[in-house]
C-alpha positions in Angstrom: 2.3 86.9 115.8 0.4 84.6 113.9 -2.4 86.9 113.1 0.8 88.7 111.3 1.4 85.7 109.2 -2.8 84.9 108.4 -2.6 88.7 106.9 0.5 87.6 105.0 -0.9 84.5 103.4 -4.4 86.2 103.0 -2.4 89.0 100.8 -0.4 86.4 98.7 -4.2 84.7 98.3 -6.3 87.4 97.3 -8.2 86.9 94.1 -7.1 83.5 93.9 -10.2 81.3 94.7 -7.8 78.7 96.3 -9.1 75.4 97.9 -8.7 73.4 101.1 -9.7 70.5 102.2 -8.8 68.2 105.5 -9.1 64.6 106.2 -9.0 63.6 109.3 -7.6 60.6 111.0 -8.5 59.1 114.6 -10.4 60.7 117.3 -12.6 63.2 118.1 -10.1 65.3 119.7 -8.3 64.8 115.9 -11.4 66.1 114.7 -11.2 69.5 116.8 -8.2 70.2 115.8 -9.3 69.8 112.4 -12.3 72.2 113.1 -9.4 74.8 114.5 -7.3 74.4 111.4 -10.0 74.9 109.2 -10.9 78.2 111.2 -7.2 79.3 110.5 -6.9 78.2 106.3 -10.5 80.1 106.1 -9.3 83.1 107.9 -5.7 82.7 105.0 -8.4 82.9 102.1 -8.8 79.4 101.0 -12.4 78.1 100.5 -13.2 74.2 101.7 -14.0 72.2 99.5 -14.8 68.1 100.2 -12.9 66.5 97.2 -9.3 66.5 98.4 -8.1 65.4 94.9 -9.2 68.7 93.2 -8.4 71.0 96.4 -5.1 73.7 96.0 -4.0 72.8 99.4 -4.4 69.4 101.3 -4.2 68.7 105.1 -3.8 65.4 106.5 -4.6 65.4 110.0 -3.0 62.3 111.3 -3.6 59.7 114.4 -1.0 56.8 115.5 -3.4 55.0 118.0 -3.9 52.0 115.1 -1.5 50.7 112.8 -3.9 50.6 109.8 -3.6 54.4 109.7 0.0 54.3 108.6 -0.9 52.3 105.7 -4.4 54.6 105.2 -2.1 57.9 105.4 0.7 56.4 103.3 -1.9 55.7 100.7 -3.2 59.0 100.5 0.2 60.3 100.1 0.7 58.8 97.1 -2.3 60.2 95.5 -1.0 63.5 96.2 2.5 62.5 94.7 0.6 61.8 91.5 -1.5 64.9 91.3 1.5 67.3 92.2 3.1 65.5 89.1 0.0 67.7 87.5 -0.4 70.5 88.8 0.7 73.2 92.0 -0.8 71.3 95.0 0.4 72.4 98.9 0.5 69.5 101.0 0.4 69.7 105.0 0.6 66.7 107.1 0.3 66.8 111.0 -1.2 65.3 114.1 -0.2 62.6 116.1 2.0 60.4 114.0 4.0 63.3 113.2 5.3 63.0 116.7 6.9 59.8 116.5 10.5 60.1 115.0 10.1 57.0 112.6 7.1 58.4 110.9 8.9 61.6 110.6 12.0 59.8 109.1 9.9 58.0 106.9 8.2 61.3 105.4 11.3 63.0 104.6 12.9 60.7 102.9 10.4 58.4 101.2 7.9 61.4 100.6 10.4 64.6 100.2 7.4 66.6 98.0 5.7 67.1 101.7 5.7 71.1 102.0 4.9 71.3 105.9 5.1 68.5 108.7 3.5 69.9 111.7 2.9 68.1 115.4 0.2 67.9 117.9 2.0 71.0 119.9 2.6 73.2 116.8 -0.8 73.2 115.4 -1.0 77.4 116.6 2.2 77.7 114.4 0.1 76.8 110.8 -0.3 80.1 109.3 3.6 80.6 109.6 4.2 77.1 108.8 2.2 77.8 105.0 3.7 81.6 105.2 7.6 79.8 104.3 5.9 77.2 102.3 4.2 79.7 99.9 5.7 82.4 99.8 9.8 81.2 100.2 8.8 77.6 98.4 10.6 75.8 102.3 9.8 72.8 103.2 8.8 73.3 106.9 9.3 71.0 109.9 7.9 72.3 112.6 7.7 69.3 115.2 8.5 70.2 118.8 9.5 66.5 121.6 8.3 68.9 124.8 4.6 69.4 125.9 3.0 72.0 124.3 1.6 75.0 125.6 -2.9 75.7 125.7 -3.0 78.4 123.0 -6.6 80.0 123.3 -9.0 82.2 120.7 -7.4 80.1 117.3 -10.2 80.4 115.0 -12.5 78.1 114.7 -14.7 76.2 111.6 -17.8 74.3 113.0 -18.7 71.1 111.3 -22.1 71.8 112.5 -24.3 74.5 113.9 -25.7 73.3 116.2 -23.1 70.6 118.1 -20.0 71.1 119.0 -17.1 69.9 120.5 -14.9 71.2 123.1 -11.5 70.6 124.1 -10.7 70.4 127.9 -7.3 69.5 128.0 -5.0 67.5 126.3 -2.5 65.1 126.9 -2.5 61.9 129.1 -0.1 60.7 132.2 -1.8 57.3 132.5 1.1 55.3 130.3 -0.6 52.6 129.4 1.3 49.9 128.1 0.0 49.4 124.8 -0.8 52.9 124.5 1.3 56.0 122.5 -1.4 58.9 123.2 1.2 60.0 126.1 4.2 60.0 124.1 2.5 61.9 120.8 -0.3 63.9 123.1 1.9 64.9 125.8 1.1 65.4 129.5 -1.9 66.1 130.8 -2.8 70.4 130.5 -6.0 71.3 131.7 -7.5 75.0 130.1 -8.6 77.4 132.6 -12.3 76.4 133.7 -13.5 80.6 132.8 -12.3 80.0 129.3 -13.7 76.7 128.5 -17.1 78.5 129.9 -16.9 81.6 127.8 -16.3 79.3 124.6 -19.3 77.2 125.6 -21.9 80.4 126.6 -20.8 81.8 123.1 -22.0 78.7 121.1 -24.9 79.2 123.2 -25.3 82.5 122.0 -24.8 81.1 118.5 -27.7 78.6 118.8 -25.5 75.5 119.6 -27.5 73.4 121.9 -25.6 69.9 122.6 -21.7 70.4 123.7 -19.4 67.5 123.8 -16.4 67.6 126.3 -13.0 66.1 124.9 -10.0 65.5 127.0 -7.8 62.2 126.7 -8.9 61.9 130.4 -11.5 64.4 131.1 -12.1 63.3 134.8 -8.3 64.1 135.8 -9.1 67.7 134.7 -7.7 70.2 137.0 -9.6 74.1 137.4 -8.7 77.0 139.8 -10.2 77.4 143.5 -13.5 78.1 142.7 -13.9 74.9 139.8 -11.5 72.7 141.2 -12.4 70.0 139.4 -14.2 67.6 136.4 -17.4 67.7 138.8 -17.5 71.4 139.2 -16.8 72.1 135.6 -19.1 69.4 134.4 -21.7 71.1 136.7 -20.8 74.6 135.2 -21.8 73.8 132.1 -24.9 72.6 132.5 -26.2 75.7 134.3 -26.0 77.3 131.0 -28.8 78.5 129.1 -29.3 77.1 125.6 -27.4 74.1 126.2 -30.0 71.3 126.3 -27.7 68.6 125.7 -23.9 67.7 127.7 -21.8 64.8 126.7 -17.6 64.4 127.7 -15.4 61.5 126.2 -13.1 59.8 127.3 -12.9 59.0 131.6 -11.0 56.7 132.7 -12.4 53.9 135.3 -9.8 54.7 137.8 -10.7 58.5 138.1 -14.6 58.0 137.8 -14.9 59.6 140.9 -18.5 59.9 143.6 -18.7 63.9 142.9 -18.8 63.0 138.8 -21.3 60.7 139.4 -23.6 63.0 141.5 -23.3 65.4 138.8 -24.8 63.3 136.2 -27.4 62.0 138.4 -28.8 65.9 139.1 -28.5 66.8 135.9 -30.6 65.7 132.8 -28.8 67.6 130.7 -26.3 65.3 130.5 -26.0 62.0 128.7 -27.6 58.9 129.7 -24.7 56.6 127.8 -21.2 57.0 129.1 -18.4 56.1 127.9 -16.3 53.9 130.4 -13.5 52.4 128.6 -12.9 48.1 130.3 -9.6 47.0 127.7 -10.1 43.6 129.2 -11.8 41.8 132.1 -9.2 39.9 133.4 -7.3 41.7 136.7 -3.7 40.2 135.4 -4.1 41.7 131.9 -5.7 44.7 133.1 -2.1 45.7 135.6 0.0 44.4 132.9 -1.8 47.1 130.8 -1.3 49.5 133.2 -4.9 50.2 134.4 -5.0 50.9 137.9 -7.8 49.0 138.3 -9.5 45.5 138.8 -12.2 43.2 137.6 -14.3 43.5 140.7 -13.4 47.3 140.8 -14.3 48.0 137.1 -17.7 45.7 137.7 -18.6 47.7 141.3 -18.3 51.2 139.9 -20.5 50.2 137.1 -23.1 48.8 139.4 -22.8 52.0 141.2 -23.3 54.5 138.2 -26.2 52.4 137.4 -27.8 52.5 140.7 -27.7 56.3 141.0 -27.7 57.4 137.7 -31.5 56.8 136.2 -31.7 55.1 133.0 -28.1 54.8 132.4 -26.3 52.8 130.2 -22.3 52.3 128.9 -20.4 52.5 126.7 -16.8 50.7 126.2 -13.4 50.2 124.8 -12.3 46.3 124.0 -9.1 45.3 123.2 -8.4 41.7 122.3 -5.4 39.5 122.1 -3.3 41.8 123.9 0.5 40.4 124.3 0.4 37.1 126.9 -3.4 37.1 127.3 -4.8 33.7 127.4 -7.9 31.8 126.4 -9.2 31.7 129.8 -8.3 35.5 130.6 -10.1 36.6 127.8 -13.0 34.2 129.4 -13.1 37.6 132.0 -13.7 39.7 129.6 -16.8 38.1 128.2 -18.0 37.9 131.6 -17.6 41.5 132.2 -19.5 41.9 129.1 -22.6 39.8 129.8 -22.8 41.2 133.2 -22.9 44.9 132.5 -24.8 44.6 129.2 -22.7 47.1 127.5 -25.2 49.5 125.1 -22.2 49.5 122.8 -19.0 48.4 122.2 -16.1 49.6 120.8 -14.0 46.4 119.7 -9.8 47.1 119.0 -7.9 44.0 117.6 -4.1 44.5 119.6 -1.4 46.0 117.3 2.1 47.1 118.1 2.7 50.7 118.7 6.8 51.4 118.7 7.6 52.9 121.5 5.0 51.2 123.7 6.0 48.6 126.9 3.4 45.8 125.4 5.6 46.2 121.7 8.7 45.2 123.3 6.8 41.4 124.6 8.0 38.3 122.9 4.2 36.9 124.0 2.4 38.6 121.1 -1.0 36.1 120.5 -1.0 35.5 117.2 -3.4 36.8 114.9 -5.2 33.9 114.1 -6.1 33.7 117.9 -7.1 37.3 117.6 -9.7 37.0 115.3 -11.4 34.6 116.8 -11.4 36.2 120.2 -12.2 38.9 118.4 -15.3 37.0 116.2 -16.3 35.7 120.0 -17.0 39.3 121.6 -18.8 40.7 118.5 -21.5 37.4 118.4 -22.1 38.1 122.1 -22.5 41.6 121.9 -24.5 41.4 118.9 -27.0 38.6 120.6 -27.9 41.3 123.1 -28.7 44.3 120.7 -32.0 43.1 120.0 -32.8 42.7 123.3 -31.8 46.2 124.0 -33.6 47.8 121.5 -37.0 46.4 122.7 -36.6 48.2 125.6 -37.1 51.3 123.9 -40.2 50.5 122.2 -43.2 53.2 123.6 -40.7 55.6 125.3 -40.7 59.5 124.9 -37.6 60.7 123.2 -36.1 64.0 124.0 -33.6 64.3 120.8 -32.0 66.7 118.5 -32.6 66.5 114.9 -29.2 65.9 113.3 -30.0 66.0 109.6 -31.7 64.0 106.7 -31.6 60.3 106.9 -28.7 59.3 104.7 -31.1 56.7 102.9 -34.2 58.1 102.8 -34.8 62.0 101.7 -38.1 62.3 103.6 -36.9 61.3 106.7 -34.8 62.7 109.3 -32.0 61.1 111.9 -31.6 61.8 115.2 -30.1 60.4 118.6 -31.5 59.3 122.0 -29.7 60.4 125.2 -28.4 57.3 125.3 -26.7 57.5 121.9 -29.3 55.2 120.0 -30.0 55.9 116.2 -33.7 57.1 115.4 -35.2 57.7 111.9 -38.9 59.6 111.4 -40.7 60.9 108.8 -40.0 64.7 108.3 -43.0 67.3 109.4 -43.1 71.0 108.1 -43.1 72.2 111.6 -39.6 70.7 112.6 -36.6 71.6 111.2 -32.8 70.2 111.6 -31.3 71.7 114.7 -34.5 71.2 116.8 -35.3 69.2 119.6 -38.3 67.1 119.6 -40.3 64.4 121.6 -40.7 61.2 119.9 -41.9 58.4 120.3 -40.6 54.7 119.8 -42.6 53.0 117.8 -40.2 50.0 116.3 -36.8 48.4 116.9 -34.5 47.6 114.3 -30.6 45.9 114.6 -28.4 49.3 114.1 -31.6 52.1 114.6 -35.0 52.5 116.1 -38.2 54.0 114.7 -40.5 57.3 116.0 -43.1 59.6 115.6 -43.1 63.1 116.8 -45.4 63.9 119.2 
């Protein structure tokens, strides 16, 4: 049906020369879907272009996760307003803060010149969504409160060509209570395991050669009798040729099962960083979150990845100040920190999502107290970094060169497998795409130094 509607808007387009361009709020599963809906527009006739100011048709794709992206999104509205004042300019806004009925309430009356409001389950529906828009001048709604169904084969518009993500599943049944993923994301839908392979052995074909894994909680995935599970899909992929590097965001500590770690252990392919979100150290904050988990379990499975997984590191989530937490609970959380030596760290200052359990406290900390919690976790994690980075200095690199080094023209950037930054100088035999050995030859704060060998 919708390929009826992509002829339809292509028609209405044709010899037109009109624009797009998408900016994208929130996560890396956001950033998919923006891939996806670029695949459709292109496939409409519209041709991307980077300044949304001067684009024909604008697409906000939206995340909820942080209130500062309310006020980012709102702001951005308004530059539209006064650019439609102008000239004919189609604006689209969806993702996840679409699916909350305030924001929705809040659009239609305080932003009425939106053409099409779409949700996280809808996204498939676009091309009819811009069909009534264009052609019948509607202003479309199309925002459904039930879980979505896995639409396969949308088209598809790589940021790059030679990395790509690749969505899983989607939604989340964790309910955490600070959390509105669940409630905007839906439950948790797994894609069949034989077409999350064919997508992968295509961008193979295509010369993609590092795949990234997305699901809100990739290690609840659920397959078919023969991949049953995260392990045996995980395992899948890296039996395919071409793909040299594997990476998956997000697990959850709770599901970071044996059979997931054995994986990564046999497999070089994948990662050496992951991702294993904490949210606090302290036991009483962590079930008042809704984890499912312990201090002493978070700590214990860490030491266990380590031990069997060579050269690995983590990565993790932080929040601070969450509602009732205390001086001396947050005190756990710094221990957990100096104790795994996390290789980064992601650091979230507690807001209130409506809608959430944590929202409804009367114990918010106040955000004085925040700050300074927050102030206390970066100095420590920044007084390791150094540290870190020395331990680098004379290894072999295996990494992929991602591109030209943003401040200098004659060098390129690239990544470890444990996520670290490195800059060299550029060599006419290498190109970007490539993977290369280098060497570490310096450490610096936020990037390291090489030398191809």
């Amino acid at each position: 049906m919708q390929e009826n509607y992509i002829e339809l808007v292509k028609k209405i387009n044709n010899g037109k020369l009109l624009t797009y361009s998408i900016l994208t709020f929130g996560c890396q599963l956001n950033e998919n879907d923006s891939e996806k809906i670029a695949g459709m527009l292109e496939e409409m006739g519209y041709i991307k272009i980077d300044d949304y100011k001067s684009a024909d048709l604008v697409v906000f794709n939206t995340c909820c996760v942080r209130e500062n992206a309310e006020e980012k999104l709102f702001g951005k509205i308004g530059e539209i307003k006064k650019i439609k004042e102008n000239r004919e300019v189609l604006l689209a806004i969806g993702g996840c803060m679409m699916q909350e009925e305030k924001m929705l309430k809040k659009i239609k009356t305080s932003y009425p010149f939106v053409n099409v409001i779409f949700g996280t389950h809808t996204l498939q529906n676009l091309p009819e969504d811009i069909y009534k828009a264009v052609s019948k001048n509607q202003k479309v709604k199309d925002v459904i409160d039930i879980d979505g169904e896995i639409y396969e084969d949308l088209p598809i518009k790589r940021e790059s060509n030679f990395k790509a993500s690749v969505t899983i599943m989607y939604g989340c049944n964790n309910f955490c209570s600070y959390c509105i993923v669940p409630y905007v994301r839906g439950r948790e839908r797994s894609r069949k395991p034989e077409k999350i392979l064919e997508e992968i052995k295509d961008l193979a074909k295509k010369g993609y050669k590092e795949i990234t894994l997305l699901g809100q909680n990739v290690n609840s995935y659920k397959g078919n009798e023969k991949i049953k599970n995260f392990a045996d899909l995980l395992d899948e992929v890296c039996k395919i040729d071409g793909i040299e590097k594997v990476d998956f965001i997000s697990p959850h500590p709770k599901d970071f099962t044996d059979d997931v770690i054995d994986v990564i252990a046999k497999n070089e392919k994948i990662s050496r960083i992951i991702h294993l979100p904490l949210q606090s150290g302290n036991t009483k904050v962590l079930k008042e979150m809704n984890r499912k988990y312990t201090k002493e379990q978070f700590l214990e499975l860490a030491q266990k990845m380590k031990s069997k997984i060579n050269g690995l590191v983590l990565s993790t989530d932080i929040i601070v100040g969450f509602p009732g937490e205390t001086d001396e609970e947050f005190e756990d959380t710094l221990d957990v920190v100096r104790k795994i030596n996390f290789e980064q760290i992601f650091m979230f200052i507690y807001s209130k999502r409506d809608g959430t359990v944590a929202a409804k406290r009367d114990d918010q900390v106040p955000e004085e107290i925040k700050h300074k919690r927050f102030d206390k976790l970066k100095e420590l994690y920044e007084s390791k970094v150094d540290e870190n980075n020395e331990r680098y200095i004379g290894t072999i690199q295996k990494v992929l060169i991602e591109g030209e080094s943003k401040n200098n023209e004659n060098t390129y950037t690239a990544r470890t497998n444990t996520n670290k930054v490195v800059i060299f100088d550029k060599t006419q035999k290498h190109n970007i795409g490539d993977i290369v050995d280098l060497k570490i030859t310096e450490s610096h704060k936020w990037y390291l130094k090489g030398e191809i060998l």
